[in-house]
N, C-alpha and C positions, 0 to 999 in steps of 0.2 A: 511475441507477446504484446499483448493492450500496454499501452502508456499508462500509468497510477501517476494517481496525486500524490503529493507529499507535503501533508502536513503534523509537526511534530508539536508538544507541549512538555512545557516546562515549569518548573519552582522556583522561585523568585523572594531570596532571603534577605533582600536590598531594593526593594520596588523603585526608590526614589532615586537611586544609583543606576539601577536598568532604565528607567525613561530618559533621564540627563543621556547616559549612551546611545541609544538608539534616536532618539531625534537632535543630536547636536550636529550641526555642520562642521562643524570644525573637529571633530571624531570620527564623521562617515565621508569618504571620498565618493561613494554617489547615493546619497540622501536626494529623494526627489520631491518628498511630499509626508506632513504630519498630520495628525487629528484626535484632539481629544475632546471627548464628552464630558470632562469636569477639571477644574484646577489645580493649579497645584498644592492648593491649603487641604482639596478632599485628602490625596495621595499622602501628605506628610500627617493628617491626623488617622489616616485606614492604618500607616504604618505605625504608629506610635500605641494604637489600639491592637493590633495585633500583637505586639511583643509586650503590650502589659498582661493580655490574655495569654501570652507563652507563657511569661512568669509565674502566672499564679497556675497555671495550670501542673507544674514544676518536671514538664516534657521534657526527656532529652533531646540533642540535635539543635538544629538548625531552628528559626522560627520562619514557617512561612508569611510573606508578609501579600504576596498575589501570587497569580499564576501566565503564563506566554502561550500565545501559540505563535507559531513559523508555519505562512502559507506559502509555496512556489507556486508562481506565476509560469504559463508557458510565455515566449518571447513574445507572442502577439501581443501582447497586453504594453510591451513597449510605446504601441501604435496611439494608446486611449490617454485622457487626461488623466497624470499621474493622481490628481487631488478627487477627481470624480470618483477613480477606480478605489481610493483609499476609504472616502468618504462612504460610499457603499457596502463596501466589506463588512467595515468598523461599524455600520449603523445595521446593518442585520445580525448581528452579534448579539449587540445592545437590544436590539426588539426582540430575539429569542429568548434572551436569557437575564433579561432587564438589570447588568451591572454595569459598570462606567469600566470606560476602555483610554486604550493611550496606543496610538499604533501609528508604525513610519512604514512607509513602502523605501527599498533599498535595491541597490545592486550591490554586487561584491565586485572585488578588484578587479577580476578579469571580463568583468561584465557577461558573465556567464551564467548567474542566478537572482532573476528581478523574483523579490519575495516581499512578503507582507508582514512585517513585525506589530503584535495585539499583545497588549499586556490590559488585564482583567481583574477587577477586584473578585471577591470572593463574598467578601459583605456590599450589604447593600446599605444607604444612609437612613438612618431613622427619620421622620417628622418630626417626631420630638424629640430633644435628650434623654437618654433614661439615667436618672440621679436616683442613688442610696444612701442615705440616713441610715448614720447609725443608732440603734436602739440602746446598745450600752457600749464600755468602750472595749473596741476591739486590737490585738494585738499579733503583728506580724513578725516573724525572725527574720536573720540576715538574709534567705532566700527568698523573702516577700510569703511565704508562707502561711496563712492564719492558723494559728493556737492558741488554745481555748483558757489560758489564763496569764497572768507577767509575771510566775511563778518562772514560765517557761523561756523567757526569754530575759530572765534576771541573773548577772553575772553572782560572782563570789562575796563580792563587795554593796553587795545589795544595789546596784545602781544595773539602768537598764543598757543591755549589750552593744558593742557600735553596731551601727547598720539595722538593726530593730527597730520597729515604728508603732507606736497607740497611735489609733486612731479611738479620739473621746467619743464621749456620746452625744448625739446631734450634731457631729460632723460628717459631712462626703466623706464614704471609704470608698465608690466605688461610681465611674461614671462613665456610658457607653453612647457613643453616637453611631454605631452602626448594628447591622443586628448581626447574629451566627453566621459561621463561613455556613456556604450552600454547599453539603455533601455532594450533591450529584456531579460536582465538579471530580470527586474526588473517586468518583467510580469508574471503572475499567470500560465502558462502554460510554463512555463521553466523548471521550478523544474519534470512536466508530462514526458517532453523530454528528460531531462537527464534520468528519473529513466529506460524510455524506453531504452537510450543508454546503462548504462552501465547492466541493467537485463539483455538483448539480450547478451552482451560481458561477465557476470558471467557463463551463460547457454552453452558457449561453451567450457568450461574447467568443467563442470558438468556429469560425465557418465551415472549416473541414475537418467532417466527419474525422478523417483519421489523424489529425491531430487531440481530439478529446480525449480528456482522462477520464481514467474507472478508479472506483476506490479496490484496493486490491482484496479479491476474493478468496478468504483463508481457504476455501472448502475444493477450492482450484485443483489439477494437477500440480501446480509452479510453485516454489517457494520465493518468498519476497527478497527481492535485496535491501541494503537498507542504506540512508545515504551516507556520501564521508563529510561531516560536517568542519567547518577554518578551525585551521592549528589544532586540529585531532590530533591528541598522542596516540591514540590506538587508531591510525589510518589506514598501514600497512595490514592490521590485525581485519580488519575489515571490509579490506581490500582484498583478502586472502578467503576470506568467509564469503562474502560476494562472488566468486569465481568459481567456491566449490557449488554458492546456488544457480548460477548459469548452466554448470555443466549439467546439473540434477536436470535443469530446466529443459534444453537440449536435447537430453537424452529422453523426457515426457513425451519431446514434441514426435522423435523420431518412433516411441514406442504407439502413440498413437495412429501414424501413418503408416506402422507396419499392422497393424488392427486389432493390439491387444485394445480389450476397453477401457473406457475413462473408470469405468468402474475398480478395475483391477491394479490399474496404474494408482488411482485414488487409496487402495488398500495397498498396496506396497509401501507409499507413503506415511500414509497412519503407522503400519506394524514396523517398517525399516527405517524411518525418521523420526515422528513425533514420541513413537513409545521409547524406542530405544536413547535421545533425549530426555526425556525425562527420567529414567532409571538412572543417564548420567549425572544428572542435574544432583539427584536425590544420593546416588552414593561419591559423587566427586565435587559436586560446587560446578557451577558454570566454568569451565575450560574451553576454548576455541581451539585450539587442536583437537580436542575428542569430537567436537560437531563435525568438525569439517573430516575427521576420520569417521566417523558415522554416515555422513550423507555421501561421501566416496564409497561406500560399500554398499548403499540404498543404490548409488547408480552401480556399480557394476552388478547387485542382481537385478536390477531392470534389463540390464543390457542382457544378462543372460537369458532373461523370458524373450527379448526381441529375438536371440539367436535361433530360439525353440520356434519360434513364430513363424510359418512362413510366409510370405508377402498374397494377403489377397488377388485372386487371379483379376484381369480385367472385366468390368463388369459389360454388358450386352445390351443395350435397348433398341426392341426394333418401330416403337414407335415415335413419331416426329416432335420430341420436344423440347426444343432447342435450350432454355432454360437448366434442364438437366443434362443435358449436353456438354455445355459449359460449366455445368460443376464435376459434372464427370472426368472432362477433358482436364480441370484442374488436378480433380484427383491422380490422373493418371499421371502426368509431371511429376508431383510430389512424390508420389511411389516411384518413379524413375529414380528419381533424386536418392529418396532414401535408401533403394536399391546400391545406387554406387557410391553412397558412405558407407553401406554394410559390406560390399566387396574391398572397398579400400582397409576399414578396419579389420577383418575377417580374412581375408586372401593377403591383400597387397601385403601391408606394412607387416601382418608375423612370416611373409616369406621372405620380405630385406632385412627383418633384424635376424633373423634365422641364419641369413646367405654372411650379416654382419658376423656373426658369434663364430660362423664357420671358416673363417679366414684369419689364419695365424701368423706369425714369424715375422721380423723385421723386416724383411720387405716388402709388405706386403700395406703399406702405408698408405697409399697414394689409394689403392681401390679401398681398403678401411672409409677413407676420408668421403671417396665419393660414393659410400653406399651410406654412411653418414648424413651427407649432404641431402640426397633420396629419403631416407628417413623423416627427416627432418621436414623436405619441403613435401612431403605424404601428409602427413600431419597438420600441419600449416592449410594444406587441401583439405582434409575432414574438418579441421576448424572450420575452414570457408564457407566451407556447403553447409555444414550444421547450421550457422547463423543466418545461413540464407535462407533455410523454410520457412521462417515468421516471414521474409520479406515477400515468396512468393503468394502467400493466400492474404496477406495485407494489400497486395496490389490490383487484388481480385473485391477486396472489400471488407473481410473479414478482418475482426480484431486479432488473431491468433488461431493457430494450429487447431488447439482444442477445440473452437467456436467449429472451426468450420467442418471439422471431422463431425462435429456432433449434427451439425447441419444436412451435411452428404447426407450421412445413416439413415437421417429422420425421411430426405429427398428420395432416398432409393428403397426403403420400404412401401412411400407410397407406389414409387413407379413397378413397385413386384407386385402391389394389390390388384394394380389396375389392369396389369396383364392378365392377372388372375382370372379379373374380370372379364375380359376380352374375350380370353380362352371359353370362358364359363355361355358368354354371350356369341360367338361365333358356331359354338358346339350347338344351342339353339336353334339358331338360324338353318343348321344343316340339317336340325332333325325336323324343321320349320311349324316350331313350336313357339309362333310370330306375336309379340306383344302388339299391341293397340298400334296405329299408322305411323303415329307421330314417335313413338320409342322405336320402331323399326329403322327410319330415318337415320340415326344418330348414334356412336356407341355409347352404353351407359355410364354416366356419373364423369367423363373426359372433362367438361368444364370444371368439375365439383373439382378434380385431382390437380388440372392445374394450378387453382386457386391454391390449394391448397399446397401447393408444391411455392406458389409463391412465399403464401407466408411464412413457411419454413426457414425459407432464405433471407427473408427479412429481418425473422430471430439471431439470425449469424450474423449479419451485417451491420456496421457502424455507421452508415450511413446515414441522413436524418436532414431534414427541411433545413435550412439554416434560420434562426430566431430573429427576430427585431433587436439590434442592439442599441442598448440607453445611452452607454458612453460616446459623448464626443472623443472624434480624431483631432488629434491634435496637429494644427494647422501650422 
């Protein structure tokens, strides 16, 4: 599978408590680089404005007071100026979406994740202040609440209650220096936008091709993993959810090389994961055992259409094109490959646990153990090889299994047209039913199929010019 970015967002019910953390040296063991577009007087009056707006507003919950994002960096970015790399992130943020930002680039402990922390207002500052006068006097309860007389907020004793406030007439009750949070923040397709922004802006400081991130494509065969982010209580939970998306994943790549189509694989998905998920969702509440008992039974009916399936026979070309040759040739591999995972699961391993169940009586220990052992290391071999078929059409160029299957298909329909054509134009010739000198010469449309055989291949491949990059190396 393609490499995904990963970038996540968050709620922020402490803005001024979140910046002190992430840019203090003396809290980050590798802080490398900060940058903010505004002070710290904006931050402590955005926050103070927001939970007077909580208030009145009489929300339950949390108040939000900004919002995060977390970008991962791949390692090469170690290479650039921490302060350049940060500085440009942070400043195409702010030009998109014109709010003030506060953002540290960091590593983690084991210097295993250089990332980019962006913490974002939501409001933007006014020009001017906007101040309210009041018209007559107005009156709030212990909640900050306005009500409409001091009938309402007068104890027993005629005296007004603690924590109730008049505000008289011709005094400020109400004064805002920033405007409305910006909704769009708060829509379900933001977080898609950014990750679009900044992948696009990772990939151009990326040399090779097959290091570049995609942002992960829902409509895919693969289901995404998701990461395990420091001191996760639920690690293991996720860690367990993660493996059962690998295997689903896995078992896509293998259904695709044995020739069911993307199409079908694509609807197994929909009806055996996404729907059945949500009926869970809807009559149990999100449970992790039941997905991961879901998408275990999405793979073993996939696995059962592969069984149904038999392996595409090898394809024939009898004219010279090398190009298709070599995707051919790839294909052929991979069908080898997938061939002897399908013998390993299918023959091998249910005839040693078969030969295991059949062997009884105490002493019979020592062969138990090493049919055991056989088992065991059988298994460990279908893991291997499974993992291995991304590695082999990655090393051919292609991001993933599904690109390139989709690639061949599109490859070897042209090359059946064009025999067609051959066929169609040789049949001619013999009944010498001769075009004009110049089409006699030449078989028809051979350049046109090449081409076009190229750019086929080009839609599969990750490949790509390498950019001008702006960042200096750090010397």
């Amino acid at each position: 599978m393609a490499r995904h970015s990963f970038i996540q967002m968050s709620k922020l019910p402490n803005v001024k408590g979140r910046i002190s953390y992430i840019t203090s040296p003396a809290r980050q063991e590798n802080l490398y680089a900060t940058y903010r577009t505004a002070d710290a007087a904006f931050w402590t009056a955005l926050a103070k404005e927001n939970r007077q707006e909580f208030k009145r507003s009489g929300t339950e919950g949390k108040c939000i007071e900004a919002r995060e994002l977390i970008i991962a960096l791949p390692e090469e970015y170690t290479r650039y100026d921490p302060q350049q790399v940060l500085g440009d992130f942070t400043d195409v943020f702010r030009r998109r979406y014109g709010v003030e930002c506060v953002s540290a680039l960091h590593h983690n402990k084991t210097k295993t994740n250089y990332h980019i922390h962006l913490i974002f207002s939501e409001r933007r500052l006014l020009p001017e202040p906007e101040v309210k006068i009041a018209s007559r006097s107005m009156f709030y309860d212990e909640a900050g609440k306005h009500v409409r007389t001091k009938k309402e907020i007068t104890g027993e004793d005629g005296q007004i209650r603690k924590g109730c406030t008049v505000i008289k007439k011709g005094e400020v009750y109400e004064r805002h220096l920033f405007t409305v949070k910006d909704t769009r923040f708060k829509q379900e397709d933001f977080v898609a936008e950014a990750k679009e922004l900044y992948t696009g802006l990772i990939n151009r400081h990326v040399s090779d091709p097959e290091r570049r991130l995609e942002v992960f494509d829902p409509q895919s065969v693969y289901l995404p993993t998701r990461k395990i982010g420091k001191n996760n209580p639920r690690a293991e939970e996720i860690r367990a959810d993660n493996e059962a998306r690998q295997e689903w994943n896995r078992t896509a790549d293998v259904a695709l090389l044995t020739g069911i189509p993307e199409t079908e694989v694509l609807e197994v998905k929909q009806a055996e994961i996404h729907e059945k998920v949500r009926q869970s969702i809807r009559q149990e509440g999100w449970m992790p055992h039941l997905f991961r008992a879901i998408v275990g039974k999405a793979r073993d009916f996939l696995q059962g259409l592969i069984r149904q399936r038999e392996m595409p026979p090898r394809p024939t070309l009898d004219i010279s094109m090398a190009e298709f040759r070599s995707m051919q040739n790839l294909m052929i591999q991979v069908q080898s490959e997938a061939r002897d995972i399908r013998r390993l699961q299918e023959d091998v391993l249910p005839d040693l646990k078969e030969q295991l169940a059949a062997i009884t009586g105490i002493f019979k220990g020592k062969e138990r153990k090493a049919l055991s052992q056989q088992i065991e290391q059988t298994e460990k071999e279908i893991a291997r090889r499974i993992d291995t078929l991304p590695a082999i059409v990655r090393a051919e160029g292609y991001r993933d299994v599904q690109t390139f299957t989709a690639a061949y298909r599109m490859a070897e329909s042209v090359v059946s047209r064009y025999n067609r054509e051959m066929a169609e134009w040789e049949r001619k010739m013999n009944e010498r039913r001769w075009p004009a000198r110049e089409e006699r010469l030449r078989p028809p449309e051979r350049e046109s199929v090449l081409r076009k055989l190229r750019q086929f291949q080009e839609q599969g491949r990750q490949r790509q010019r390498p950019r001008q990059r702006s960042f200096d190396m750090e010397r």
